[in-house]
HTML snippet that shows the backbone in 3Dmol.js (N, CA, C, O; Angstrom):
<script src="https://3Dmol.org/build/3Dmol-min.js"></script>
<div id="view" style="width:600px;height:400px;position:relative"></div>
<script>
const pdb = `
ATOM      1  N   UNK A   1      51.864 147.555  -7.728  1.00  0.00           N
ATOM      2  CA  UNK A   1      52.846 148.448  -7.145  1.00  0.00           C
ATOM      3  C   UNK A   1      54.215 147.794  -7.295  1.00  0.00           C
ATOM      4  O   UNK A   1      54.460 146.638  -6.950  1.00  0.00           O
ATOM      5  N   UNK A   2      55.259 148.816  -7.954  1.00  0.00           N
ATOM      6  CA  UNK A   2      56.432 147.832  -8.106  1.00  0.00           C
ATOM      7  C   UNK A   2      57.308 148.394  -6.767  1.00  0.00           C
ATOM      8  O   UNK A   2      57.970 147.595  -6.104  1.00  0.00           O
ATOM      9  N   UNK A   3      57.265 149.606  -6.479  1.00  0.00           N
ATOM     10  CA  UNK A   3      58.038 149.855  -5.243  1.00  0.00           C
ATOM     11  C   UNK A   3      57.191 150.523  -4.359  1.00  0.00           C
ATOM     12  O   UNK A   3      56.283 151.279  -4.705  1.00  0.00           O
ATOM     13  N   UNK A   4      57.569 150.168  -2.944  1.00  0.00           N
ATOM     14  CA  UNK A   4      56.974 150.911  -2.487  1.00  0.00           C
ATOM     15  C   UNK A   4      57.217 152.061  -1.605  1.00  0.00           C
ATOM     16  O   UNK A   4      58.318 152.155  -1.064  1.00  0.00           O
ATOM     17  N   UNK A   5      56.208 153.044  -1.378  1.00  0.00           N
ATOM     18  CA  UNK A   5      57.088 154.366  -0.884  1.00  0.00           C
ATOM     19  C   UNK A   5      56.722 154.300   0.708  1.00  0.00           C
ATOM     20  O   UNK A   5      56.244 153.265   1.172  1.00  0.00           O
ATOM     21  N   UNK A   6      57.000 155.606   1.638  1.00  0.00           N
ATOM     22  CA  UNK A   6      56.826 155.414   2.841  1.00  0.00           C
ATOM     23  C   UNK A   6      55.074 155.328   3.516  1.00  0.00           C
ATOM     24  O   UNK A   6      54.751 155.149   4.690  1.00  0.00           O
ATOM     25  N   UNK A   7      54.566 155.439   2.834  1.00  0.00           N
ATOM     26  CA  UNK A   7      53.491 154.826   3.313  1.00  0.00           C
ATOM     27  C   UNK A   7      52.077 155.413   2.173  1.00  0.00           C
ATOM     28  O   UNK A   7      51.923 156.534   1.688  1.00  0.00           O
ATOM     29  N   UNK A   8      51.251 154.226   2.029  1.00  0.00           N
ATOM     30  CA  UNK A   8      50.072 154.144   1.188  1.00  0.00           C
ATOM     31  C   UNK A   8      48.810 153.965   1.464  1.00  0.00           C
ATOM     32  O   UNK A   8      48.843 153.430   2.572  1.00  0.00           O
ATOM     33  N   UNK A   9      47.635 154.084   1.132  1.00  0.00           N
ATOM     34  CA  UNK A   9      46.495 153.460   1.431  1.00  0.00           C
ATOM     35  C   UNK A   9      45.539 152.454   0.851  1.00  0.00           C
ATOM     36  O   UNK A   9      44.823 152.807  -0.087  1.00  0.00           O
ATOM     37  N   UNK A  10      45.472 151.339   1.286  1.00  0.00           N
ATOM     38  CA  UNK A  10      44.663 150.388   0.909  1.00  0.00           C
ATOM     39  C   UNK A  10      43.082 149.567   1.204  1.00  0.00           C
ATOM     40  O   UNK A  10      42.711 149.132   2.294  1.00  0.00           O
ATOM     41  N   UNK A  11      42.400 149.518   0.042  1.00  0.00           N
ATOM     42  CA  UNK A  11      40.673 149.450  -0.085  1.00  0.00           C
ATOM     43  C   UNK A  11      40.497 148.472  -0.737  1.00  0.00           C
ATOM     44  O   UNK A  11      40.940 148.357  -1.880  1.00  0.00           O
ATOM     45  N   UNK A  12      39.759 147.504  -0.086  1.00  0.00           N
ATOM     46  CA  UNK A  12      39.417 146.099  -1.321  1.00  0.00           C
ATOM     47  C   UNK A  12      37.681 146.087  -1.643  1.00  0.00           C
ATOM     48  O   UNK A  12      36.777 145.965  -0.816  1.00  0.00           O
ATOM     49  N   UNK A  13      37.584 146.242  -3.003  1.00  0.00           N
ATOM     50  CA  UNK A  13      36.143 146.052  -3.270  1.00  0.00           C
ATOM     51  C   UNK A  13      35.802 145.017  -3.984  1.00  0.00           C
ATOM     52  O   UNK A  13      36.564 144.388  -4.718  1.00  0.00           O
ATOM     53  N   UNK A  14      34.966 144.859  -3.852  1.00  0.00           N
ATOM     54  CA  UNK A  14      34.518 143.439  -4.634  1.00  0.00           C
ATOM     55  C   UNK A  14      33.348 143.875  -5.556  1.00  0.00           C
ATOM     56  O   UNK A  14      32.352 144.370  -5.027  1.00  0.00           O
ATOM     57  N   UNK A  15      33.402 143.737  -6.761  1.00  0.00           N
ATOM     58  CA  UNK A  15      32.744 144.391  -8.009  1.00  0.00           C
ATOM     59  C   UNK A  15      32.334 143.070  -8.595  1.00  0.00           C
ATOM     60  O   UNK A  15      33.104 142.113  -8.505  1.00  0.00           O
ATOM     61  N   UNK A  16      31.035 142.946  -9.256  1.00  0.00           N
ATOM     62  CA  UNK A  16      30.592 141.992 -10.056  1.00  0.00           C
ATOM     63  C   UNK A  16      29.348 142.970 -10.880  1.00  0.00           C
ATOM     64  O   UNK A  16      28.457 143.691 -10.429  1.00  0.00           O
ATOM     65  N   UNK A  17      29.711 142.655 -12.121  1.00  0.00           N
ATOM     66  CA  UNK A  17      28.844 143.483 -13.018  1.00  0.00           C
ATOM     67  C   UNK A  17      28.803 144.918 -13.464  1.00  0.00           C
ATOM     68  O   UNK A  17      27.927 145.566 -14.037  1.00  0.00           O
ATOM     69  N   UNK A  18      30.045 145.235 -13.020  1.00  0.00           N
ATOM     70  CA  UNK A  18      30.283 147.002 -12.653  1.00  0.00           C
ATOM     71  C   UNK A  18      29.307 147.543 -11.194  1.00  0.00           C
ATOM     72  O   UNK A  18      28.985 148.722 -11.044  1.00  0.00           O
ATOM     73  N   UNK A  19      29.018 146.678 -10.420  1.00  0.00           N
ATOM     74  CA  UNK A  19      28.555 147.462  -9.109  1.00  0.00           C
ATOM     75  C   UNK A  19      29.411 146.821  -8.268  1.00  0.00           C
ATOM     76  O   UNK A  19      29.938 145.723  -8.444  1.00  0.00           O
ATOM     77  N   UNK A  20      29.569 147.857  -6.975  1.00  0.00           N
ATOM     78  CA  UNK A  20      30.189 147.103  -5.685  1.00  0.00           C
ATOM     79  C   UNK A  20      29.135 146.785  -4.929  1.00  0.00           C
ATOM     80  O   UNK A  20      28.137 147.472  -4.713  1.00  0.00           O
ATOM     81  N   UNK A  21      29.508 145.241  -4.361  1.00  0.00           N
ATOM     82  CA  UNK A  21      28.529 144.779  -3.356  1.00  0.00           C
ATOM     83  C   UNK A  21      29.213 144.493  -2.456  1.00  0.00           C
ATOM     84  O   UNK A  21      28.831 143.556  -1.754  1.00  0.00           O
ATOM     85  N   UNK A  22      30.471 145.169  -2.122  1.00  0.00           N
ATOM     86  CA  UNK A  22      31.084 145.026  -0.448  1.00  0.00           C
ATOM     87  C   UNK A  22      32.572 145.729  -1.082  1.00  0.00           C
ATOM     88  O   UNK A  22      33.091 145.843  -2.193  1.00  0.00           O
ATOM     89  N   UNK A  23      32.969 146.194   0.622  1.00  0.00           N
ATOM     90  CA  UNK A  23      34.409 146.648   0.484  1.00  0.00           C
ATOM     91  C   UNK A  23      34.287 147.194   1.507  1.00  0.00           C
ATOM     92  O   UNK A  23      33.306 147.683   2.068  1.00  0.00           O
ATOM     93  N   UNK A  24      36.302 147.037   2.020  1.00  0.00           N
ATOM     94  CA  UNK A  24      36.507 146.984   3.501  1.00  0.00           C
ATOM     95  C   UNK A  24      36.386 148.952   3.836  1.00  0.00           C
ATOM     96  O   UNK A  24      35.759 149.949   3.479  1.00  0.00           O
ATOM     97  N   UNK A  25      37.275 148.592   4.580  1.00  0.00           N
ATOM     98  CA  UNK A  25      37.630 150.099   5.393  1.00  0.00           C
ATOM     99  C   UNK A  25      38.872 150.806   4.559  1.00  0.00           C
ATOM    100  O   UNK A  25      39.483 150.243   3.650  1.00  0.00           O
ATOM    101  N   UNK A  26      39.070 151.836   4.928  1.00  0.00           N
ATOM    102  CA  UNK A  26      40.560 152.437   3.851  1.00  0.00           C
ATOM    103  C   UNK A  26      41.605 151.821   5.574  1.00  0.00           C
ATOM    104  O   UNK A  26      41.265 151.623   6.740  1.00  0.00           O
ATOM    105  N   UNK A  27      42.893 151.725   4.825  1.00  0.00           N
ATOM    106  CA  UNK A  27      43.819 151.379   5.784  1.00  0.00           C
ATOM    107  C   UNK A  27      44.636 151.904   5.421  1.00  0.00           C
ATOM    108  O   UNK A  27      44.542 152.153   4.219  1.00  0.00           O
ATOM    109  N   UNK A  28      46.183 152.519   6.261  1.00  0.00           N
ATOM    110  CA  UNK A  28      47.275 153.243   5.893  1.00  0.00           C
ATOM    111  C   UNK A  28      48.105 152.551   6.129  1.00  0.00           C
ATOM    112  O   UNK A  28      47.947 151.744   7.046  1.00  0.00           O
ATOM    113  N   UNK A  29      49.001 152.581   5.588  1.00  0.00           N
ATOM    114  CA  UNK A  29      49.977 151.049   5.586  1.00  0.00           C
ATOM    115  C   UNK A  29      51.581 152.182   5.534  1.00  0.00           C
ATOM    116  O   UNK A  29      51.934 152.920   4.614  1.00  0.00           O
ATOM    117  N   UNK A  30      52.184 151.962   6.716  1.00  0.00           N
ATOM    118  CA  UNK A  30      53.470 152.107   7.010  1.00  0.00           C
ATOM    119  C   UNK A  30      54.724 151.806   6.093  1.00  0.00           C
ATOM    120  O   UNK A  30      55.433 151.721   7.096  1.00  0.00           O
ATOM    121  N   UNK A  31      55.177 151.686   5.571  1.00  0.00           N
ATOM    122  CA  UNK A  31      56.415 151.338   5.003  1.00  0.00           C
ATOM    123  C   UNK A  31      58.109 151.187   5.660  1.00  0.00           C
ATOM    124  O   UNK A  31      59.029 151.798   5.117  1.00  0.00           O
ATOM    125  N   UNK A  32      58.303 150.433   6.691  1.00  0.00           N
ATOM    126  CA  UNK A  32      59.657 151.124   7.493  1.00  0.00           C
ATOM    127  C   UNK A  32      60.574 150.676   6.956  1.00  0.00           C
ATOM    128  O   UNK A  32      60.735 149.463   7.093  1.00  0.00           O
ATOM    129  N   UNK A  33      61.738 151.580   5.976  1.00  0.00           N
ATOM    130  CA  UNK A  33      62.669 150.720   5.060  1.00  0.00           C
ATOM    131  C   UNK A  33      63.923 151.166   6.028  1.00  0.00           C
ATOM    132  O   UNK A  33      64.962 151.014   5.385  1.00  0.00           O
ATOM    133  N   UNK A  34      64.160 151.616   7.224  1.00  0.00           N
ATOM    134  CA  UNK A  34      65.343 151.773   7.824  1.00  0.00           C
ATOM    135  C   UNK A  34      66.246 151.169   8.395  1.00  0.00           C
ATOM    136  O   UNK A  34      65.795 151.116   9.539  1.00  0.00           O
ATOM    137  N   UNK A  35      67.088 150.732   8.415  1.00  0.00           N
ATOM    138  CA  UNK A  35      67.998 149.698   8.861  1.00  0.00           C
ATOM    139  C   UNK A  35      68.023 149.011  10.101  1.00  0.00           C
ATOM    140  O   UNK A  35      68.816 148.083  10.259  1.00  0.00           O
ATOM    141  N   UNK A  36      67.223 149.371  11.025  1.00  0.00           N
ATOM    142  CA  UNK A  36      66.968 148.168  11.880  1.00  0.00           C
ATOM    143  C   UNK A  36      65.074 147.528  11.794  1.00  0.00           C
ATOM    144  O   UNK A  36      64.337 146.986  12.618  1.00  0.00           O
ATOM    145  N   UNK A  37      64.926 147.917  10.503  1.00  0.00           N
ATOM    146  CA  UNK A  37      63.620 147.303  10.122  1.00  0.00           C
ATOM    147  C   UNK A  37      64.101 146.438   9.060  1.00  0.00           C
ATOM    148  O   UNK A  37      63.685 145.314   9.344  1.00  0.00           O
ATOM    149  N   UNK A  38      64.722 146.395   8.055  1.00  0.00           N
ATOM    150  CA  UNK A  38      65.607 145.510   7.600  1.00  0.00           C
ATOM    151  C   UNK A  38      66.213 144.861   8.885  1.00  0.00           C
ATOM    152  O   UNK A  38      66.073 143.668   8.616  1.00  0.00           O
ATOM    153  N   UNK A  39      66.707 144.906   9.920  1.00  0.00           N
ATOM    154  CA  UNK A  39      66.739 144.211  10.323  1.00  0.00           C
ATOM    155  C   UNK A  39      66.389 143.089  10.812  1.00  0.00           C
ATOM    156  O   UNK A  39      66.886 142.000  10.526  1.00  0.00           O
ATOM    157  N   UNK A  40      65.180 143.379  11.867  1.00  0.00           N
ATOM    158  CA  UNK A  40      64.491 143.058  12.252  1.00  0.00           C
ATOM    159  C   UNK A  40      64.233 142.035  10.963  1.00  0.00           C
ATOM    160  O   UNK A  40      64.423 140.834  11.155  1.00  0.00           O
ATOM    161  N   UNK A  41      63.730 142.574   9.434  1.00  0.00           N
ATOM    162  CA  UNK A  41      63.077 141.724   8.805  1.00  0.00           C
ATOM    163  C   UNK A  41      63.827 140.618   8.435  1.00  0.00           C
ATOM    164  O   UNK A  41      63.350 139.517   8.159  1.00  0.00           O
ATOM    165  N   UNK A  42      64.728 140.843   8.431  1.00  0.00           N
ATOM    166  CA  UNK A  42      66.247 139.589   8.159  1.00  0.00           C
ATOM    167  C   UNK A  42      66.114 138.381   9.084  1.00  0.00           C
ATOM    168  O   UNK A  42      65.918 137.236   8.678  1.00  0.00           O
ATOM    169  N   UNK A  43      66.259 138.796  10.575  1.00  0.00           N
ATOM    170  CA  UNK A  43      66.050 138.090  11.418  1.00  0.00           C
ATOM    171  C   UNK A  43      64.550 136.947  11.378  1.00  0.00           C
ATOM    172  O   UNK A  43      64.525 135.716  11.363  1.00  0.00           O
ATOM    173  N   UNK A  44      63.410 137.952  11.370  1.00  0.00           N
ATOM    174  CA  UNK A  44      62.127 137.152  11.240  1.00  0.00           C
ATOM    175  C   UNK A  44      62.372 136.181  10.180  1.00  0.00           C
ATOM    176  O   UNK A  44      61.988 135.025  10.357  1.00  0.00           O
ATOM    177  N   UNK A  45      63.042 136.549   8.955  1.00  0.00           N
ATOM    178  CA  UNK A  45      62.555 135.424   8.294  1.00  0.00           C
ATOM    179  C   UNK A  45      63.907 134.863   8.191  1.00  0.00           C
ATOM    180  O   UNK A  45      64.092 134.805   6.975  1.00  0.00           O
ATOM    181  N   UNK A  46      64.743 134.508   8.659  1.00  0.00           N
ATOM    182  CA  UNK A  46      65.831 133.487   9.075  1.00  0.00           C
ATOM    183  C   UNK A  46      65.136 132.332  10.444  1.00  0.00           C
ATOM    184  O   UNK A  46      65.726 131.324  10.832  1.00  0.00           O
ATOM    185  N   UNK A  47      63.976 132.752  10.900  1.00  0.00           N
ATOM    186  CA  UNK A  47      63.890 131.718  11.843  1.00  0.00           C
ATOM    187  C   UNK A  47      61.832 131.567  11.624  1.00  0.00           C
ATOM    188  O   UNK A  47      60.883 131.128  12.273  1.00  0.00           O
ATOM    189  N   UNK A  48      62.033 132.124  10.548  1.00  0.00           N
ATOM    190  CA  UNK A  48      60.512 131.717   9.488  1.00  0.00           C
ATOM    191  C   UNK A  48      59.523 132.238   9.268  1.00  0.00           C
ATOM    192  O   UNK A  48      58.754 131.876   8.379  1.00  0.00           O
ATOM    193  N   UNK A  49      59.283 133.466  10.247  1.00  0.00           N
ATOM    194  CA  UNK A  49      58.017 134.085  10.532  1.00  0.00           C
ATOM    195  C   UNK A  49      57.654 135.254   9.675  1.00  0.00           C
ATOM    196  O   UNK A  49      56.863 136.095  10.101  1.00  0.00           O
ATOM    197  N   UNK A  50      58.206 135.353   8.456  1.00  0.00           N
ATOM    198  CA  UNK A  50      58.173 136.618   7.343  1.00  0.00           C
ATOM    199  C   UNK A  50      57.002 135.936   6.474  1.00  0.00           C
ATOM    200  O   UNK A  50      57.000 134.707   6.410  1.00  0.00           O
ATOM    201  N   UNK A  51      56.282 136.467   5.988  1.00  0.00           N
ATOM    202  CA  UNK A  51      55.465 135.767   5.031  1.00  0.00           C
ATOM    203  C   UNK A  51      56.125 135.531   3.291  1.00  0.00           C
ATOM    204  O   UNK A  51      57.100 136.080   2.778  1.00  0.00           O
ATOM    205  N   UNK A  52      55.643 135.017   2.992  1.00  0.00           N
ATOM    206  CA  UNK A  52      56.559 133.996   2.086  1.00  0.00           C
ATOM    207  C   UNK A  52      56.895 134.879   1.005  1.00  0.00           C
ATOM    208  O   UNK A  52      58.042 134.871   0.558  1.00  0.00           O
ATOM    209  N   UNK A  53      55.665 135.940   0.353  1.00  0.00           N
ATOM    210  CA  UNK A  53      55.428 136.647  -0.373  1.00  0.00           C
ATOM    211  C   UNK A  53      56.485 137.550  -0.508  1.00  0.00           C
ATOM    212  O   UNK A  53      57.070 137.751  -1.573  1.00  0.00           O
ATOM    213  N   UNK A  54      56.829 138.288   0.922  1.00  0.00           N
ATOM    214  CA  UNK A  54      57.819 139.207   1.556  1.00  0.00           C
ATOM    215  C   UNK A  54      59.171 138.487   1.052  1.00  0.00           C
ATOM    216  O   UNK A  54      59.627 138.959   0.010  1.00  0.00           O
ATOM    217  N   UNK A  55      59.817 137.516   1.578  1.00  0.00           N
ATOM    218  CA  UNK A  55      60.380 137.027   1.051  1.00  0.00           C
ATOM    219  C   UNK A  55      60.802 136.724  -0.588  1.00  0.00           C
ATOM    220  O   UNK A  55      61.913 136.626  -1.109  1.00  0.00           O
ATOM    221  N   UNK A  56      59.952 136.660  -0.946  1.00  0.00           N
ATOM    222  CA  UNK A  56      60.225 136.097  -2.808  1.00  0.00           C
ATOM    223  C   UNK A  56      60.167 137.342  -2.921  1.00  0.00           C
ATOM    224  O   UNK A  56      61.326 137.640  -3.210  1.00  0.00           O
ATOM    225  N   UNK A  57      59.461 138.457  -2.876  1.00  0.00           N
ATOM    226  CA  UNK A  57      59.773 140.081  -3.545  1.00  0.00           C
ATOM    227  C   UNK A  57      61.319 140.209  -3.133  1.00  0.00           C
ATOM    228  O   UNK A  57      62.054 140.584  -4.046  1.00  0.00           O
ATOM    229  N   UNK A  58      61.917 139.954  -1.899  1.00  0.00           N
ATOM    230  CA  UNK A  58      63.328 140.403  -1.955  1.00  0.00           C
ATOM    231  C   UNK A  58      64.841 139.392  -2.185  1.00  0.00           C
ATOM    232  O   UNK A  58      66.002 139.374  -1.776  1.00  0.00           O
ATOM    233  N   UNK A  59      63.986 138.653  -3.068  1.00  0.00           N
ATOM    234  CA  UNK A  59      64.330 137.570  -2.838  1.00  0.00           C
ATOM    235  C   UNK A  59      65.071 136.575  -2.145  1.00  0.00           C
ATOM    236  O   UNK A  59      65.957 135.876  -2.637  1.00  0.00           O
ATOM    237  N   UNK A  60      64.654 136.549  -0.964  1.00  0.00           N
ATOM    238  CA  UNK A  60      65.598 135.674  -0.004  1.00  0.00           C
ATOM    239  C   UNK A  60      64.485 134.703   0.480  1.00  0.00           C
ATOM    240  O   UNK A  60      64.753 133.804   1.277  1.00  0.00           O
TER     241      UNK A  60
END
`;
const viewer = $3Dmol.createViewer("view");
viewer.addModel(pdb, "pdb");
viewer.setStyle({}, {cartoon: {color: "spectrum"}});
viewer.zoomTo();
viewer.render();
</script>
């Protein structure tokens, strides 16, 4: 996913051999790109608590 939109759903399976032998639950995943969610996210990771990943995608 190169961008992401306001909200998606995500499923992890684990495939070996072309069969699945496990996979989670579906999950809906929020997206809040509004300016005091940028906020907020600015703040978290100025005092560290953003995950690192989050960070290097925007790059700061």
């Amino acid at each position: 996913m190169t961008k992401a939109t306001k909200s998606f759903t995500v499923q992890v399976k684990y495939i070996k051999d072309g069969k699945t032998l496990a996979e989670s639950g579906v999950e809906k995943v929020n997206v809040k790109t509004g300016f005091f969610a940028k906020l907020v996210a600015f703040f978290r990771m100025l005092f560290g608590s953003l995950p690192k990943v989050v960070q290097s995608y925007f790059d700061i």
